[in-house]
C-alpha positions in Angstrom: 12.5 20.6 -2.8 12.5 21.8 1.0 14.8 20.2 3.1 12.0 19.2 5.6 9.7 17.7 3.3 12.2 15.6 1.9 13.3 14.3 5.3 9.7 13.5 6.1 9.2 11.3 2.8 11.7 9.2 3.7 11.1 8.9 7.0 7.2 7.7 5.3 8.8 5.6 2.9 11.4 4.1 5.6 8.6 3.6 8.4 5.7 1.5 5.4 9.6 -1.0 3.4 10.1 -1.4 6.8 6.5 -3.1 8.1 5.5 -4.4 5.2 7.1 -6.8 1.8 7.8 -6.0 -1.3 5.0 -7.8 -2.2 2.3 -6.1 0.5 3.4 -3.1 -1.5 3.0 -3.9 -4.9 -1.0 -5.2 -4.1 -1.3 -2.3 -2.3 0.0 0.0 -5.1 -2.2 -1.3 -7.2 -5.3 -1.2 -4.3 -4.8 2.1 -3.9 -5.2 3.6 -7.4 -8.7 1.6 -8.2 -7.9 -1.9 -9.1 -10.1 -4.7 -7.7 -9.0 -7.6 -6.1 -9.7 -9.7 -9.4 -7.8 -7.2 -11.4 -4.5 -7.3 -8.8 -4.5 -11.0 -9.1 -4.5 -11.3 -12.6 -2.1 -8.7 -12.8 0.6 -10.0 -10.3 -0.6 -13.6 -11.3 -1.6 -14.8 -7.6 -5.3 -16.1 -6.5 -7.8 -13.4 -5.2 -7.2 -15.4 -1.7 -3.7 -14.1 -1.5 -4.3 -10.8 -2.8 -7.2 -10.0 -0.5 -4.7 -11.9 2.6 -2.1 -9.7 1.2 -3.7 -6.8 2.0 -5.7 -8.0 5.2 -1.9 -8.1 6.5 -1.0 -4.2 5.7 -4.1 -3.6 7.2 -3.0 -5.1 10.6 0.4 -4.3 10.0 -0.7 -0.1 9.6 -3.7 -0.3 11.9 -6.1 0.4 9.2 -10.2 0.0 9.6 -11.5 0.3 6.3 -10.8 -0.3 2.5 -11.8 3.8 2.3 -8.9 4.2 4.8 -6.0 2.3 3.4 -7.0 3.8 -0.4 -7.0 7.1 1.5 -3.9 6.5 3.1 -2.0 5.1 -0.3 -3.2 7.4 -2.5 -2.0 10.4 -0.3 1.5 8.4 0.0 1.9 8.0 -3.7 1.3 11.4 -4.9 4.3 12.4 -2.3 6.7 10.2 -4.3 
């Protein structure tokens, strides 16, 4: 692995542990590869209230407009790791 590259994954993964919980990151995991709201909730065993605050809040907290956008975003971060 380059050097670079590796620097800059970390500095992605340090910059999205530090803004957002462990749990904003586990909905959004899940968000980003397909799984409804319904789905996540039953999964992680939370309402679909929570889930869908859950990720109204890495929305705010990453500046993000759309659903497209965040799913964008997280898939493209994922397939770095």
């Amino acid at each position: 692995m380059d050097i670079q590259k590796h620097f800059e994954k970390k500095k992605i993964e340090q910059i999205l542990t530090k803004k957002l919980s462990k749990r904003e990151v586990q909905v959004l995991s899940l968000y980003a590869t397909g799984f409804s709201i319904e789905d996540i909730s039953k999964i992680l065993v939370l309402s679909e209230s929570t889930v869908y605050t859950h990720i109204k809040n890495v929305f705010e907290k990453i500046r993000i407009d759309s659903s497209a956008d965040v799913k964008i975003t997280l898939c493209l971060f994922w397939h770095m790791f």
